[in-house]
ZADO-1210 file (C-alpha; in nm, 4 decimals, padded with zeros to 6 digits):
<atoms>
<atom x="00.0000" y="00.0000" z="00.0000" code="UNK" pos="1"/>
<atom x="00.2547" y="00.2438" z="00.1016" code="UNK" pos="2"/>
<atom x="00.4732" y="00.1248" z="-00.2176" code="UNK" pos="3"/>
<atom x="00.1544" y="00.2451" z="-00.4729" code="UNK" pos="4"/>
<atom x="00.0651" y="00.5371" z="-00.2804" code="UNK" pos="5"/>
<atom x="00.4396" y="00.6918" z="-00.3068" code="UNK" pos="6"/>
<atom x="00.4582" y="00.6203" z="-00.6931" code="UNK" pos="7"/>
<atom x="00.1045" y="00.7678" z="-00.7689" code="UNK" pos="8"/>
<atom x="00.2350" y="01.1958" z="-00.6713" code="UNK" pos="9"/>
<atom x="00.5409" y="01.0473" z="-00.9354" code="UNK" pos="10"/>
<atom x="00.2804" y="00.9337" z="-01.2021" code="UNK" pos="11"/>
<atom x="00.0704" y="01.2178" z="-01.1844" code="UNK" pos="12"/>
<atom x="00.2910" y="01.4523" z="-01.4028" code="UNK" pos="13"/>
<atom x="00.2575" y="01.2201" z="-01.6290" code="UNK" pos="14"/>
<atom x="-00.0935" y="01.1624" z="-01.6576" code="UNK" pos="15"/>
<atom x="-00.1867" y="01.5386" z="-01.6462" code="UNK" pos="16"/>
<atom x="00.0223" y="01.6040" z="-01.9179" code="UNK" pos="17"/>
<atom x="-00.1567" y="01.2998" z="-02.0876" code="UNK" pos="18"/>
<atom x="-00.5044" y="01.4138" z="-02.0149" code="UNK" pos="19"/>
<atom x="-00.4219" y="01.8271" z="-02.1621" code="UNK" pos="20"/>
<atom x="-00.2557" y="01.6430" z="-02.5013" code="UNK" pos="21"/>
<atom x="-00.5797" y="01.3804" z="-02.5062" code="UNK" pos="22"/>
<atom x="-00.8081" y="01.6817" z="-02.4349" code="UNK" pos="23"/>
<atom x="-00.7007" y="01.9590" z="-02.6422" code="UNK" pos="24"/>
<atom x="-00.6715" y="01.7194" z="-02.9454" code="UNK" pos="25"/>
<atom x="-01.0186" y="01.6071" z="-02.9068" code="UNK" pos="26"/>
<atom x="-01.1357" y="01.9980" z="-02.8885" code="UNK" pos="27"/>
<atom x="-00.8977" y="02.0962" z="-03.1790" code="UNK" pos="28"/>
<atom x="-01.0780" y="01.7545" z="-03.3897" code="UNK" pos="29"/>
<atom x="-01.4412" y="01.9220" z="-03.2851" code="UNK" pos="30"/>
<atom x="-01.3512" y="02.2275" z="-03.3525" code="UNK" pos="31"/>
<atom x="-01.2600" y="02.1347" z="-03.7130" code="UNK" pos="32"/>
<atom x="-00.9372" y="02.2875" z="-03.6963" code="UNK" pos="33"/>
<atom x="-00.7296" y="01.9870" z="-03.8099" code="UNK" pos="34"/>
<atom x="-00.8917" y="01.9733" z="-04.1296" code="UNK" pos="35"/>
<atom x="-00.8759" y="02.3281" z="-04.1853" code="UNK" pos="36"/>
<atom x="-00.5078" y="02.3232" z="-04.1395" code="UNK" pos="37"/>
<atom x="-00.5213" y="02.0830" z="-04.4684" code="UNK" pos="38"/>
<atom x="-00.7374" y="02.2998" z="-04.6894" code="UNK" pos="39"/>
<atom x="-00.6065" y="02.6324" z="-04.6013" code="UNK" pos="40"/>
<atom x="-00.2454" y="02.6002" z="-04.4307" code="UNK" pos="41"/>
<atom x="-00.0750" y="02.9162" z="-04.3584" code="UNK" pos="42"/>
<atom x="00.0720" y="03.0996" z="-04.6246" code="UNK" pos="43"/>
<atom x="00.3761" y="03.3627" z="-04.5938" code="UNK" pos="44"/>
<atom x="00.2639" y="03.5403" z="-04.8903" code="UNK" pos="45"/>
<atom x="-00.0489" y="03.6857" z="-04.7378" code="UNK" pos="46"/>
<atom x="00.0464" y="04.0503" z="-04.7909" code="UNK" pos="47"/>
<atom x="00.0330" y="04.3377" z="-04.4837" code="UNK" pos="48"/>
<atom x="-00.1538" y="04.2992" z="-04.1440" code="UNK" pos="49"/>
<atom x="-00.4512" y="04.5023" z="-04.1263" code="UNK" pos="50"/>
<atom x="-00.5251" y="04.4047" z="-03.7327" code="UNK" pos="51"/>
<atom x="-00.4814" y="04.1703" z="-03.4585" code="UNK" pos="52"/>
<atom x="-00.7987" y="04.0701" z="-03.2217" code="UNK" pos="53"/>
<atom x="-00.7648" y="03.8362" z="-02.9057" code="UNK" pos="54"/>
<atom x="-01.1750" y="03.8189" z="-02.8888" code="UNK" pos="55"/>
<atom x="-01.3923" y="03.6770" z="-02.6146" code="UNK" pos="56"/>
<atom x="-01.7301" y="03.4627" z="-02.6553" code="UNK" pos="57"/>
<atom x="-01.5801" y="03.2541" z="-02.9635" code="UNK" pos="58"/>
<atom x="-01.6526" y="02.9002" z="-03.1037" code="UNK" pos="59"/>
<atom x="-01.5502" y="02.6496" z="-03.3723" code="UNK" pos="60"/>
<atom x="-01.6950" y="02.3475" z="-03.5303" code="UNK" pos="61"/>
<atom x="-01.9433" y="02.1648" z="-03.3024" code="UNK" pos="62"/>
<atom x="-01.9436" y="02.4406" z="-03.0163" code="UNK" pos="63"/>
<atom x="-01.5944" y="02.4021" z="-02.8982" code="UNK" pos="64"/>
<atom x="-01.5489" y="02.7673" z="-02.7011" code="UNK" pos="65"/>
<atom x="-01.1665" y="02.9152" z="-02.7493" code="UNK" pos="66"/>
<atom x="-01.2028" y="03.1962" z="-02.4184" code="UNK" pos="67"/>
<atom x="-00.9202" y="03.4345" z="-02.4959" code="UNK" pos="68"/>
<atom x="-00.6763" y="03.1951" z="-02.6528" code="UNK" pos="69"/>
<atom x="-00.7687" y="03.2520" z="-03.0204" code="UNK" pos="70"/>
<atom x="-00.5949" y="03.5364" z="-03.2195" code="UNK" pos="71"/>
<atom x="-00.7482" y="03.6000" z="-03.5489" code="UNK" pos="72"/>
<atom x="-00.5535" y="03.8569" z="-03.8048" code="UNK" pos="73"/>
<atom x="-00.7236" y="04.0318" z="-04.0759" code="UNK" pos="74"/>
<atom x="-00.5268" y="04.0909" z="-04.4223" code="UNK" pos="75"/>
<atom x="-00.6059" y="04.1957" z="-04.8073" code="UNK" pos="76"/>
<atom x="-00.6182" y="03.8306" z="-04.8520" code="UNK" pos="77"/>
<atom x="-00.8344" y="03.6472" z="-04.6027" code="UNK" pos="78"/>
<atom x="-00.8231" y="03.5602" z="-04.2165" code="UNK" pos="79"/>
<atom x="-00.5704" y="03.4039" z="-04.0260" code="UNK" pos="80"/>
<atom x="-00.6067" y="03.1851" z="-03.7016" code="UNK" pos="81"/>
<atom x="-00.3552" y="03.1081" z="-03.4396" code="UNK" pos="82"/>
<atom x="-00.4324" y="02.9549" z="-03.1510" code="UNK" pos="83"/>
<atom x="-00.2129" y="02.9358" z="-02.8154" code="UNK" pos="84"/>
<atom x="00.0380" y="02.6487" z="-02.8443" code="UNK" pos="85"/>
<atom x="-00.0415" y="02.5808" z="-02.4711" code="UNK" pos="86"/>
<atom x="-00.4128" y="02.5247" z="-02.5753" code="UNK" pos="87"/>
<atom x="-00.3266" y="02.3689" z="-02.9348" code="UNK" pos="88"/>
<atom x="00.0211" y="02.1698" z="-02.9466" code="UNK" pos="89"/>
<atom x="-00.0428" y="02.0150" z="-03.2571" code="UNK" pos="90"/>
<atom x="-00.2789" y="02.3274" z="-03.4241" code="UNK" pos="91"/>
<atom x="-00.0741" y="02.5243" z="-03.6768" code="UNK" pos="92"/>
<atom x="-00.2051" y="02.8700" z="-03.8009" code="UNK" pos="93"/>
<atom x="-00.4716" y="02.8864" z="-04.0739" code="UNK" pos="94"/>
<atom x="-00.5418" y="03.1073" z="-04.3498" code="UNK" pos="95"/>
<atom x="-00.8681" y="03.0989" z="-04.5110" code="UNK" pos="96"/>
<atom x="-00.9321" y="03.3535" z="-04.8156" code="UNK" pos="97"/>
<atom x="-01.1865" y="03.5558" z="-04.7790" code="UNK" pos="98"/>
<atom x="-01.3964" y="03.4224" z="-05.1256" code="UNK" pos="99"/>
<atom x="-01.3630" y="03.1225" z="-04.8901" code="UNK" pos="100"/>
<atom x="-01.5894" y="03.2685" z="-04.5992" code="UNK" pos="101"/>
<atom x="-01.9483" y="03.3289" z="-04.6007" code="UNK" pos="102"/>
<atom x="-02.0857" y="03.5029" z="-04.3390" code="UNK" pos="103"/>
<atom x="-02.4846" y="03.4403" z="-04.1730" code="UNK" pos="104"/>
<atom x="-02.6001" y="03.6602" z="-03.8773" code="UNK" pos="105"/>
<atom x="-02.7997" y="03.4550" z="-03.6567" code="UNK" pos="106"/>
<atom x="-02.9001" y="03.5127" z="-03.2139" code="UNK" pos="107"/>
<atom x="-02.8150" y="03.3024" z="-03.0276" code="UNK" pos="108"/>
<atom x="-02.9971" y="03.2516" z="-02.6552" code="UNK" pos="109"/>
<atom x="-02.9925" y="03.6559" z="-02.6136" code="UNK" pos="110"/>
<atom x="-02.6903" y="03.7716" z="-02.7969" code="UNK" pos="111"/>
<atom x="-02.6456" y="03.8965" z="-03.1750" code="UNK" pos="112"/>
<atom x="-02.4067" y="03.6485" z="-03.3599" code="UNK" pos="113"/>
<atom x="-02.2155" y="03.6018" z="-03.6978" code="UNK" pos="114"/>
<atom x="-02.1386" y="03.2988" z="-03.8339" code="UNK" pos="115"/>
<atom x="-01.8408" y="03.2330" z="-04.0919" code="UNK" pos="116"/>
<atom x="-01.8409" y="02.9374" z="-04.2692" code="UNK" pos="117"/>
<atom x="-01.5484" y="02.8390" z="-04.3670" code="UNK" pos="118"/>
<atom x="-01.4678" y="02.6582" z="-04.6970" code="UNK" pos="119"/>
<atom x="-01.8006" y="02.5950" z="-04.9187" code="UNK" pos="120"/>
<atom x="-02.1132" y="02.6701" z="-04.6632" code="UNK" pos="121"/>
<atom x="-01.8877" y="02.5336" z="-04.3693" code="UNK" pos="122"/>
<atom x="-01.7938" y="02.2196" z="-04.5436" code="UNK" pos="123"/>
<atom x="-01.4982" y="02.1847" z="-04.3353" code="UNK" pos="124"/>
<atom x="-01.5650" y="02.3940" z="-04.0132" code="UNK" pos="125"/>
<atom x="-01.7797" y="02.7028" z="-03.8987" code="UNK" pos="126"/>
<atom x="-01.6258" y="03.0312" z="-03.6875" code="UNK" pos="127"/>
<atom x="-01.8903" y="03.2081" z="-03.4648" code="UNK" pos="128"/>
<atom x="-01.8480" y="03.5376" z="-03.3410" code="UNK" pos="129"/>
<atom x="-01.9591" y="03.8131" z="-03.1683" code="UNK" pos="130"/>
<atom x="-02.1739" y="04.0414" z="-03.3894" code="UNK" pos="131"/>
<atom x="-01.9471" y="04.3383" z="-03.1910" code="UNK" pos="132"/>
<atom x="-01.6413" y="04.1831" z="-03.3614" code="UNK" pos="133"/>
<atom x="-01.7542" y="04.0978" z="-03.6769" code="UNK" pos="134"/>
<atom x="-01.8773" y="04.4796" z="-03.7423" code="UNK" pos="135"/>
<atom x="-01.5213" y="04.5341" z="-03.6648" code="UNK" pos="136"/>
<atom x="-01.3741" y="04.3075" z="-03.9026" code="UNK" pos="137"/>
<atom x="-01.6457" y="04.4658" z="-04.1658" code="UNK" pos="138"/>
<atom x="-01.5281" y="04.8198" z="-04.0998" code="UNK" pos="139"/>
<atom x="-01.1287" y="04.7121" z="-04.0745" code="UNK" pos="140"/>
<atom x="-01.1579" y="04.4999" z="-04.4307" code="UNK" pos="141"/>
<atom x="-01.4553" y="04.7050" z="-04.6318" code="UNK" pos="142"/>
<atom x="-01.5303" y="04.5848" z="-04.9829" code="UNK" pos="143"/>
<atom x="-01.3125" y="04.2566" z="-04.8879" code="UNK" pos="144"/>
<atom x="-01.5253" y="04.1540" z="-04.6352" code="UNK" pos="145"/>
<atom x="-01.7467" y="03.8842" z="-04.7429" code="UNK" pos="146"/>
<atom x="-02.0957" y="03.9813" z="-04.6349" code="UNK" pos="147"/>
<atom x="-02.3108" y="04.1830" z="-04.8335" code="UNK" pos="148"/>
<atom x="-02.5018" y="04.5169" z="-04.7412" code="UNK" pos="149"/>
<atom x="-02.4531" y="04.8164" z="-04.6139" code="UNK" pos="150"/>
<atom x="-02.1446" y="04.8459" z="-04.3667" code="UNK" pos="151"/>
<atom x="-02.2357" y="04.8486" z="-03.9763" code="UNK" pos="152"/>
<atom x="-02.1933" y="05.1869" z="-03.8210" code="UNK" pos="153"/>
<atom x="-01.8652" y="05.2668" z="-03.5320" code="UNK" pos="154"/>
<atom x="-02.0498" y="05.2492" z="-03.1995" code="UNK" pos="155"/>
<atom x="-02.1090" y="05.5132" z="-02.9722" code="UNK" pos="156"/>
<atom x="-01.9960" y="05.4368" z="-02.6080" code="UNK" pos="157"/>
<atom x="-02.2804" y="05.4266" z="-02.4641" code="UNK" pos="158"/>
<atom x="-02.4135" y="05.1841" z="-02.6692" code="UNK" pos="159"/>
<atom x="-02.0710" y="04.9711" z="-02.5811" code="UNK" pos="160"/>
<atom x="-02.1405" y="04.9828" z="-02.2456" code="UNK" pos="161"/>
<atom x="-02.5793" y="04.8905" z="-02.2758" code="UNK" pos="162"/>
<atom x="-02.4813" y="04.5828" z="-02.4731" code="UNK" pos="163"/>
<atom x="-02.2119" y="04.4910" z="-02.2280" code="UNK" pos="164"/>
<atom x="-02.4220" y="04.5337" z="-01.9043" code="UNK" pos="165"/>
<atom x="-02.7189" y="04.3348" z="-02.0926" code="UNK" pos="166"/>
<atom x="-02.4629" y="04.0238" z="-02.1087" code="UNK" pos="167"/>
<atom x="-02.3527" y="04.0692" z="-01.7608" code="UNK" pos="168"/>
<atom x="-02.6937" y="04.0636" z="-01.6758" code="UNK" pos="169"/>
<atom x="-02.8061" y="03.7298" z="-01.8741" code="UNK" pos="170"/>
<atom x="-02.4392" y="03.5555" z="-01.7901" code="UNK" pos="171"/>
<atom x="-02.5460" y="03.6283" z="-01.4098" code="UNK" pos="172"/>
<atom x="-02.9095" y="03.5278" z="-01.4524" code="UNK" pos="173"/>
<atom x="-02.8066" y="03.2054" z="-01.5929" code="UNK" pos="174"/>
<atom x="-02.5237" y="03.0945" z="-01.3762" code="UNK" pos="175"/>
<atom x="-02.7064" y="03.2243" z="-01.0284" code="UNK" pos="176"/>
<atom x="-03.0402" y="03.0176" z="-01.1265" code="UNK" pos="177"/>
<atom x="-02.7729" y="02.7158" z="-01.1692" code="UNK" pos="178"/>
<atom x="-02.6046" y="02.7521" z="-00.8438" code="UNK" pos="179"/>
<atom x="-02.9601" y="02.7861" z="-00.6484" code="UNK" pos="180"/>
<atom x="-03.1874" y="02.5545" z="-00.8161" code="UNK" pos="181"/>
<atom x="-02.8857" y="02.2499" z="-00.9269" code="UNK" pos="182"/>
<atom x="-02.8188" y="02.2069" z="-00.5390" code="UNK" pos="183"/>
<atom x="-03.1538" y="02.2110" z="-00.4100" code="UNK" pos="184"/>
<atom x="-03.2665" y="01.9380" z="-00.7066" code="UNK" pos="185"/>
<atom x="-02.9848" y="01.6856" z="-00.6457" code="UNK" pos="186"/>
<atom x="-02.9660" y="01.7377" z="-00.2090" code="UNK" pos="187"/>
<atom x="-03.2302" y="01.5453" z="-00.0365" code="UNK" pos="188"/>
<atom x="-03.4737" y="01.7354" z="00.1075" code="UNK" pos="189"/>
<atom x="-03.4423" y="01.8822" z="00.4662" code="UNK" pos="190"/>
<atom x="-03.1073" y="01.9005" z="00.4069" code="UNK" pos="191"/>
<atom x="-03.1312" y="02.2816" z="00.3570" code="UNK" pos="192"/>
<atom x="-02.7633" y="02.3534" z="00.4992" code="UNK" pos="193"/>
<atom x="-02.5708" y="02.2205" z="00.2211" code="UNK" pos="194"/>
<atom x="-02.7944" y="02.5186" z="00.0286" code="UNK" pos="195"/>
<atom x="-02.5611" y="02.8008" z="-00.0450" code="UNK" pos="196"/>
<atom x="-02.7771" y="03.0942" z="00.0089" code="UNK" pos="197"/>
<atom x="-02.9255" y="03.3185" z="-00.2529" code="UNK" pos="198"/>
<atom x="-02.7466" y="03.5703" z="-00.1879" code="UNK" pos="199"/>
<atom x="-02.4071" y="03.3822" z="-00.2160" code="UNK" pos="200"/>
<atom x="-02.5522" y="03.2316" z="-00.5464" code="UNK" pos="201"/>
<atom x="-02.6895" y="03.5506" z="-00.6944" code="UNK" pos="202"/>
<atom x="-02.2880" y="03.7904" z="-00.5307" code="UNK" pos="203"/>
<atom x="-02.0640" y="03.5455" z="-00.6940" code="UNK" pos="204"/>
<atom x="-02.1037" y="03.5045" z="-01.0559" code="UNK" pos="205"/>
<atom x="-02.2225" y="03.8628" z="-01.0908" code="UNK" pos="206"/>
<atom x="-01.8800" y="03.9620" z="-00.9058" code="UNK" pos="207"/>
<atom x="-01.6910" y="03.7066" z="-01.1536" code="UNK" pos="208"/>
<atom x="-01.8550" y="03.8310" z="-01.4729" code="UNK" pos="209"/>
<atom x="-01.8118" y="04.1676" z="-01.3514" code="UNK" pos="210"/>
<atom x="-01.4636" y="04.1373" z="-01.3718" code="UNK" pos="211"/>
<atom x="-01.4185" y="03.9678" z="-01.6950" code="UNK" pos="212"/>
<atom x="-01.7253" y="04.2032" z="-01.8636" code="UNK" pos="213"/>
<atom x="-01.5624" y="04.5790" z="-01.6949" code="UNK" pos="214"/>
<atom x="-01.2078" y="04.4352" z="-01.8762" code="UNK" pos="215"/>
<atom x="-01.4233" y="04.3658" z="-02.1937" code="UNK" pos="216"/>
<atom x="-01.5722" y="04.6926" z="-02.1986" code="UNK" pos="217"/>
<atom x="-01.2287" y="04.8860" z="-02.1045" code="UNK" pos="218"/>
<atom x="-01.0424" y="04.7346" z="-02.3747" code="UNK" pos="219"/>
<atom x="-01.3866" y="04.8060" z="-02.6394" code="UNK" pos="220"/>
<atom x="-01.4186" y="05.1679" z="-02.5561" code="UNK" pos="221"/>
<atom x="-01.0419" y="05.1708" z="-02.5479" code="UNK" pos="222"/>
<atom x="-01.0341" y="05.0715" z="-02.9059" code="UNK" pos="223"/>
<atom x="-01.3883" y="05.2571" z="-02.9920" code="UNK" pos="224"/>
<atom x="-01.1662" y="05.6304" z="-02.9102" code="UNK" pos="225"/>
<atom x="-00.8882" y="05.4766" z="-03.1297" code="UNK" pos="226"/>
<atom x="-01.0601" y="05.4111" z="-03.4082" code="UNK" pos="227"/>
<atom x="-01.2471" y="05.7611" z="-03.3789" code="UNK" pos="228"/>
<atom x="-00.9124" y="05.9502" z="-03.3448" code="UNK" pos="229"/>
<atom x="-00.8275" y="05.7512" z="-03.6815" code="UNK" pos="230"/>
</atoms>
Protein backbone atom coordinates (compact mmCIF):
# COMPACT_ATOMS: atom_id res chain seq x y z
CA UNK A 1 0.00 0.00 0.00
CA UNK A 2 2.55 2.44 1.02
CA UNK A 3 4.73 1.25 -2.18
CA UNK A 4 1.54 2.45 -4.73
CA UNK A 5 0.65 5.37 -2.80
CA UNK A 6 4.40 6.92 -3.07
CA UNK A 7 4.58 6.20 -6.93
CA UNK A 8 1.04 7.68 -7.69
CA UNK A 9 2.35 11.96 -6.71
CA UNK A 10 5.41 10.47 -9.35
CA UNK A 11 2.80 9.34 -12.02
CA UNK A 12 0.70 12.18 -11.84
CA UNK A 13 2.91 14.52 -14.03
CA UNK A 14 2.58 12.20 -16.29
CA UNK A 15 -0.93 11.62 -16.58
CA UNK A 16 -1.87 15.39 -16.46
CA UNK A 17 0.22 16.04 -19.18
CA UNK A 18 -1.57 13.00 -20.88
CA UNK A 19 -5.04 14.14 -20.15
CA UNK A 20 -4.22 18.27 -21.62
CA UNK A 21 -2.56 16.43 -25.01
CA UNK A 22 -5.80 13.80 -25.06
CA UNK A 23 -8.08 16.82 -24.35
CA UNK A 24 -7.01 19.59 -26.42
CA UNK A 25 -6.72 17.19 -29.45
CA UNK A 26 -10.19 16.07 -29.07
CA UNK A 27 -11.36 19.98 -28.89
CA UNK A 28 -8.98 20.96 -31.79
CA UNK A 29 -10.78 17.54 -33.90
CA UNK A 30 -14.41 19.22 -32.85
CA UNK A 31 -13.51 22.28 -33.53
CA UNK A 32 -12.60 21.35 -37.13
CA UNK A 33 -9.37 22.88 -36.96
CA UNK A 34 -7.30 19.87 -38.10
CA UNK A 35 -8.92 19.73 -41.30
CA UNK A 36 -8.76 23.28 -41.85
CA UNK A 37 -5.08 23.23 -41.39
CA UNK A 38 -5.21 20.83 -44.68
CA UNK A 39 -7.37 23.00 -46.89
CA UNK A 40 -6.06 26.32 -46.01
CA UNK A 41 -2.45 26.00 -44.31
CA UNK A 42 -0.75 29.16 -43.58
CA UNK A 43 0.72 31.00 -46.25
CA UNK A 44 3.76 33.63 -45.94
CA UNK A 45 2.64 35.40 -48.90
CA UNK A 46 -0.49 36.86 -47.38
CA UNK A 47 0.46 40.50 -47.91
CA UNK A 48 0.33 43.38 -44.84
CA UNK A 49 -1.54 42.99 -41.44
CA UNK A 50 -4.51 45.02 -41.26
CA UNK A 51 -5.25 44.05 -37.33
CA UNK A 52 -4.81 41.70 -34.59
CA UNK A 53 -7.99 40.70 -32.22
CA UNK A 54 -7.65 38.36 -29.06
CA UNK A 55 -11.75 38.19 -28.89
CA UNK A 56 -13.92 36.77 -26.15
CA UNK A 57 -17.30 34.63 -26.55
CA UNK A 58 -15.80 32.54 -29.63
CA UNK A 59 -16.53 29.00 -31.04
CA UNK A 60 -15.50 26.50 -33.72
CA UNK A 61 -16.95 23.47 -35.30
CA UNK A 62 -19.43 21.65 -33.02
CA UNK A 63 -19.44 24.41 -30.16
CA UNK A 64 -15.94 24.02 -28.98
CA UNK A 65 -15.49 27.67 -27.01
CA UNK A 66 -11.66 29.15 -27.49
CA UNK A 67 -12.03 31.96 -24.18
CA UNK A 68 -9.20 34.35 -24.96
CA UNK A 69 -6.76 31.95 -26.53
CA UNK A 70 -7.69 32.52 -30.20
CA UNK A 71 -5.95 35.36 -32.20
CA UNK A 72 -7.48 36.00 -35.49
CA UNK A 73 -5.53 38.57 -38.05
CA UNK A 74 -7.24 40.32 -40.76
CA UNK A 75 -5.27 40.91 -44.22
CA UNK A 76 -6.06 41.96 -48.07
CA UNK A 77 -6.18 38.31 -48.52
CA UNK A 78 -8.34 36.47 -46.03
CA UNK A 79 -8.23 35.60 -42.17
CA UNK A 80 -5.70 34.04 -40.26
CA UNK A 81 -6.07 31.85 -37.02
CA UNK A 82 -3.55 31.08 -34.40
CA UNK A 83 -4.32 29.55 -31.51
CA UNK A 84 -2.13 29.36 -28.15
CA UNK A 85 0.38 26.49 -28.44
CA UNK A 86 -0.41 25.81 -24.71
CA UNK A 87 -4.13 25.25 -25.75
CA UNK A 88 -3.27 23.69 -29.35
CA UNK A 89 0.21 21.70 -29.47
CA UNK A 90 -0.43 20.15 -32.57
CA UNK A 91 -2.79 23.27 -34.24
CA UNK A 92 -0.74 25.24 -36.77
CA UNK A 93 -2.05 28.70 -38.01
CA UNK A 94 -4.72 28.86 -40.74
CA UNK A 95 -5.42 31.07 -43.50
CA UNK A 96 -8.68 30.99 -45.11
CA UNK A 97 -9.32 33.53 -48.16
CA UNK A 98 -11.86 35.56 -47.79
CA UNK A 99 -13.96 34.22 -51.26
CA UNK A 100 -13.63 31.22 -48.90
CA UNK A 101 -15.89 32.69 -45.99
CA UNK A 102 -19.48 33.29 -46.01
CA UNK A 103 -20.86 35.03 -43.39
CA UNK A 104 -24.85 34.40 -41.73
CA UNK A 105 -26.00 36.60 -38.77
CA UNK A 106 -28.00 34.55 -36.57
CA UNK A 107 -29.00 35.13 -32.14
CA UNK A 108 -28.15 33.02 -30.28
CA UNK A 109 -29.97 32.52 -26.55
CA UNK A 110 -29.92 36.56 -26.14
CA UNK A 111 -26.90 37.72 -27.97
CA UNK A 112 -26.46 38.96 -31.75
CA UNK A 113 -24.07 36.48 -33.60
CA UNK A 114 -22.16 36.02 -36.98
CA UNK A 115 -21.39 32.99 -38.34
CA UNK A 116 -18.41 32.33 -40.92
CA UNK A 117 -18.41 29.37 -42.69
CA UNK A 118 -15.48 28.39 -43.67
CA UNK A 119 -14.68 26.58 -46.97
CA UNK A 120 -18.01 25.95 -49.19
CA UNK A 121 -21.13 26.70 -46.63
CA UNK A 122 -18.88 25.34 -43.69
CA UNK A 123 -17.94 22.20 -45.44
CA UNK A 124 -14.98 21.85 -43.35
CA UNK A 125 -15.65 23.94 -40.13
CA UNK A 126 -17.80 27.03 -38.99
CA UNK A 127 -16.26 30.31 -36.88
CA UNK A 128 -18.90 32.08 -34.65
CA UNK A 129 -18.48 35.38 -33.41
CA UNK A 130 -19.59 38.13 -31.68
CA UNK A 131 -21.74 40.41 -33.89
CA UNK A 132 -19.47 43.38 -31.91
CA UNK A 133 -16.41 41.83 -33.61
CA UNK A 134 -17.54 40.98 -36.77
CA UNK A 135 -18.77 44.80 -37.42
CA UNK A 136 -15.21 45.34 -36.65
CA UNK A 137 -13.74 43.07 -39.03
CA UNK A 138 -16.46 44.66 -41.66
CA UNK A 139 -15.28 48.20 -41.00
CA UNK A 140 -11.29 47.12 -40.75
CA UNK A 141 -11.58 45.00 -44.31
CA UNK A 142 -14.55 47.05 -46.32
CA UNK A 143 -15.30 45.85 -49.83
CA UNK A 144 -13.13 42.57 -48.88
CA UNK A 145 -15.25 41.54 -46.35
CA UNK A 146 -17.47 38.84 -47.43
CA UNK A 147 -20.96 39.81 -46.35
CA UNK A 148 -23.11 41.83 -48.34
CA UNK A 149 -25.02 45.17 -47.41
CA UNK A 150 -24.53 48.16 -46.14
CA UNK A 151 -21.45 48.46 -43.67
CA UNK A 152 -22.36 48.49 -39.76
CA UNK A 153 -21.93 51.87 -38.21
CA UNK A 154 -18.65 52.67 -35.32
CA UNK A 155 -20.50 52.49 -31.99
CA UNK A 156 -21.09 55.13 -29.72
CA UNK A 157 -19.96 54.37 -26.08
CA UNK A 158 -22.80 54.27 -24.64
CA UNK A 159 -24.14 51.84 -26.69
CA UNK A 160 -20.71 49.71 -25.81
CA UNK A 161 -21.40 49.83 -22.46
CA UNK A 162 -25.79 48.90 -22.76
CA UNK A 163 -24.81 45.83 -24.73
CA UNK A 164 -22.12 44.91 -22.28
CA UNK A 165 -24.22 45.34 -19.04
CA UNK A 166 -27.19 43.35 -20.93
CA UNK A 167 -24.63 40.24 -21.09
CA UNK A 168 -23.53 40.69 -17.61
CA UNK A 169 -26.94 40.64 -16.76
CA UNK A 170 -28.06 37.30 -18.74
CA UNK A 171 -24.39 35.55 -17.90
CA UNK A 172 -25.46 36.28 -14.10
CA UNK A 173 -29.09 35.28 -14.52
CA UNK A 174 -28.07 32.05 -15.93
CA UNK A 175 -25.24 30.94 -13.76
CA UNK A 176 -27.06 32.24 -10.28
CA UNK A 177 -30.40 30.18 -11.27
CA UNK A 178 -27.73 27.16 -11.69
CA UNK A 179 -26.05 27.52 -8.44
CA UNK A 180 -29.60 27.86 -6.48
CA UNK A 181 -31.87 25.55 -8.16
CA UNK A 182 -28.86 22.50 -9.27
CA UNK A 183 -28.19 22.07 -5.39
CA UNK A 184 -31.54 22.11 -4.10
CA UNK A 185 -32.66 19.38 -7.07
CA UNK A 186 -29.85 16.86 -6.46
CA UNK A 187 -29.66 17.38 -2.09
CA UNK A 188 -32.30 15.45 -0.36
CA UNK A 189 -34.74 17.35 1.07
CA UNK A 190 -34.42 18.82 4.66
CA UNK A 191 -31.07 19.00 4.07
CA UNK A 192 -31.31 22.82 3.57
CA UNK A 193 -27.63 23.53 4.99
CA UNK A 194 -25.71 22.21 2.21
CA UNK A 195 -27.94 25.19 0.29
CA UNK A 196 -25.61 28.01 -0.45
CA UNK A 197 -27.77 30.94 0.09
CA UNK A 198 -29.26 33.18 -2.53
CA UNK A 199 -27.47 35.70 -1.88
CA UNK A 200 -24.07 33.82 -2.16
CA UNK A 201 -25.52 32.32 -5.46
CA UNK A 202 -26.90 35.51 -6.94
CA UNK A 203 -22.88 37.90 -5.31
CA UNK A 204 -20.64 35.46 -6.94
CA UNK A 205 -21.04 35.04 -10.56
CA UNK A 206 -22.22 38.63 -10.91
CA UNK A 207 -18.80 39.62 -9.06
CA UNK A 208 -16.91 37.07 -11.54
CA UNK A 209 -18.55 38.31 -14.73
CA UNK A 210 -18.12 41.68 -13.51
CA UNK A 211 -14.64 41.37 -13.72
CA UNK A 212 -14.18 39.68 -16.95
CA UNK A 213 -17.25 42.03 -18.64
CA UNK A 214 -15.62 45.79 -16.95
CA UNK A 215 -12.08 44.35 -18.76
CA UNK A 216 -14.23 43.66 -21.94
CA UNK A 217 -15.72 46.93 -21.99
CA UNK A 218 -12.29 48.86 -21.05
CA UNK A 219 -10.42 47.35 -23.75
CA UNK A 220 -13.87 48.06 -26.39
CA UNK A 221 -14.19 51.68 -25.56
CA UNK A 222 -10.42 51.71 -25.48
CA UNK A 223 -10.34 50.72 -29.06
CA UNK A 224 -13.88 52.57 -29.92
CA UNK A 225 -11.66 56.30 -29.10
CA UNK A 226 -8.88 54.77 -31.30
CA UNK A 227 -10.60 54.11 -34.08
CA UNK A 228 -12.47 57.61 -33.79
CA UNK A 229 -9.12 59.50 -33.45
CA UNK A 230 -8.28 57.51 -36.81
Amino acid sequence: MNHNSSILPEMFPFFFIGMWLFVSTLLSFLSGWFFLMKKFPDVSDRGEKIKSYSPMGVSMGIGVHFQGVLTLESYPQGLRLKMFRLFGPFNQPIFVPWNQIEVERARQFFMKRAVLYLGERGAFSKLVLTEDLANRLWQDMGASWPEKGSMPDTQSSRQIIYKILLRWLGMTLLASSFFILAPRLMTPQGNSNSYPSILVAVLFPAIVFGIVYCLDAYNKLRENVKRKDE
